[in-house]
C-alpha positions in Angstrom: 0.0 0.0 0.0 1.2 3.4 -1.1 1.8 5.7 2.0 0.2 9.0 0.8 1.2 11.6 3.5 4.1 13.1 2.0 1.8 14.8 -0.4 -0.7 16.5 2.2 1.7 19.5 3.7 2.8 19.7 6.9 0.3 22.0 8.6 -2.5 19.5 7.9 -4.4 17.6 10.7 -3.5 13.9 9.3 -5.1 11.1 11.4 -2.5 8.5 12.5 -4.3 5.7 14.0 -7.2 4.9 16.1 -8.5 2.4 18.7 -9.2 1.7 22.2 -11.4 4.7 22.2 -9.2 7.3 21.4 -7.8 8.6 18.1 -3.5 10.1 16.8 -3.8 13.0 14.8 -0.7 14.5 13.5 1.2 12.5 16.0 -1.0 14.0 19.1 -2.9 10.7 20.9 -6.5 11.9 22.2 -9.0 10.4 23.9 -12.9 10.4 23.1 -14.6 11.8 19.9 -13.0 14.3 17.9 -13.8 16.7 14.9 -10.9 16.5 12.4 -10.8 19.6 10.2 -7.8 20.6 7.8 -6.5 23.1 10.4 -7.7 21.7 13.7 -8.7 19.0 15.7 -11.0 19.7 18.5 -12.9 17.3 21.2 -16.6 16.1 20.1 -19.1 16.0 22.6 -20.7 13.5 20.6 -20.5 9.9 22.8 -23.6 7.9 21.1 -24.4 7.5 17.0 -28.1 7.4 17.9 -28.4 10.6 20.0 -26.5 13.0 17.4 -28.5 15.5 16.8 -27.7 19.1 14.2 -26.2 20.9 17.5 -23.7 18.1 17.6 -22.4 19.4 14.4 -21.7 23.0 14.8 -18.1 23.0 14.5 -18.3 22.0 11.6 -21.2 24.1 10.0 -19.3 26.9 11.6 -16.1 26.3 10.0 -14.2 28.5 7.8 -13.3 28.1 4.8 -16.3 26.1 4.6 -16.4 22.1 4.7 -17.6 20.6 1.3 -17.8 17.1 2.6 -18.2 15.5 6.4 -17.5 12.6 7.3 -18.8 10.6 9.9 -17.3 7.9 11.4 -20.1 6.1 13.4 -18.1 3.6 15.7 -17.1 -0.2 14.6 -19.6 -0.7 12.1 -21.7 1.4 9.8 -24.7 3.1 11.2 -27.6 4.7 8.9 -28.4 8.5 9.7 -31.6 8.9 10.6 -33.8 11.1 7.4 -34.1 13.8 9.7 -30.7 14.5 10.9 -29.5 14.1 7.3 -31.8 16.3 6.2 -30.8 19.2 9.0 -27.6 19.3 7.9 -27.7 19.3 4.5 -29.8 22.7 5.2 -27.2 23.7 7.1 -24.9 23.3 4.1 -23.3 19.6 5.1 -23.3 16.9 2.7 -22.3 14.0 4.7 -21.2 10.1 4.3 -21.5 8.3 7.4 -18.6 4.5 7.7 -17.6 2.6 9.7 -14.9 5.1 11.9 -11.9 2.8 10.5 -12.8 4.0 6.8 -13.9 7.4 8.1 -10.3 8.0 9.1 -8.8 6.2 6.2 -11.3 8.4 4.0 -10.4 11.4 5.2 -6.5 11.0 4.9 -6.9 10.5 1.2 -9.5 13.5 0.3 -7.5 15.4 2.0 -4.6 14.3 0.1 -6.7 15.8 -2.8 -6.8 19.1 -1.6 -10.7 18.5 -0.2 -11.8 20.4 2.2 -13.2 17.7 4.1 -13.9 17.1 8.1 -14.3 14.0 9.5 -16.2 13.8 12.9 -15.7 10.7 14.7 -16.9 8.4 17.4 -14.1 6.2 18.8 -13.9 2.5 18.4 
């Protein structure tokens, strides 16, 4: 497998590795959710894939420049997001794909490899 971070520069948030419920971004362990943008990683209050709610995601609706894709890692295994919740954040601007977190993080890694400005919030494994 080709190893595609020496094209994403240096002052990008690269995710690492995950597991045992916390995540390494750009070398930095953290425990908990976190909201990966290209800039930043910050805590997630988010603890439970069926209790996410719009409010959960205002970091990243809030986020400037503005994120073209989300992703959303939903734990070990892929979750469906509920019509509602999809549909309150796609009119608040988000178009999101929800995986498993594992391909959430791997995901992520390669859009932003692409130049994508893409955020990836996650709920640890």
């Amino acid at each position: 497998m080709a190893d595609i971070t020496p094209i994403i520069p240096s002052d990008r948030q690269v995710i690492d590795g995950y597991g045992d419920g916390q995540f390494c971004v750009s070398g930095q362990w953290r425990t908990g959710s976190v909201i990966v943008l290209p800039d930043r990683t910050e805590p997630w209050e988010a603890t439970d894939f069926a209790t996410l709610t719009v409010e959960h995601f205002v970091q990243v609706i809030g986020a400037e420049p503005k994120v073209e894709l989300l992703l959303l890692g939903s734990g070990a295994k892929m979750q469906l997001m509920p019509k509602a919740l999809r549909q309150g954040l796609r009119d608040a601007g988000l178009v999101v794909e929800v995986m498993d977190t594992g391909a959430a993080c791997r995901t992520y890694n390669v859009l932003l490899a692409e130049a994508r400005r893409v955020a990836a919030a996650l709920l640890p494994i």
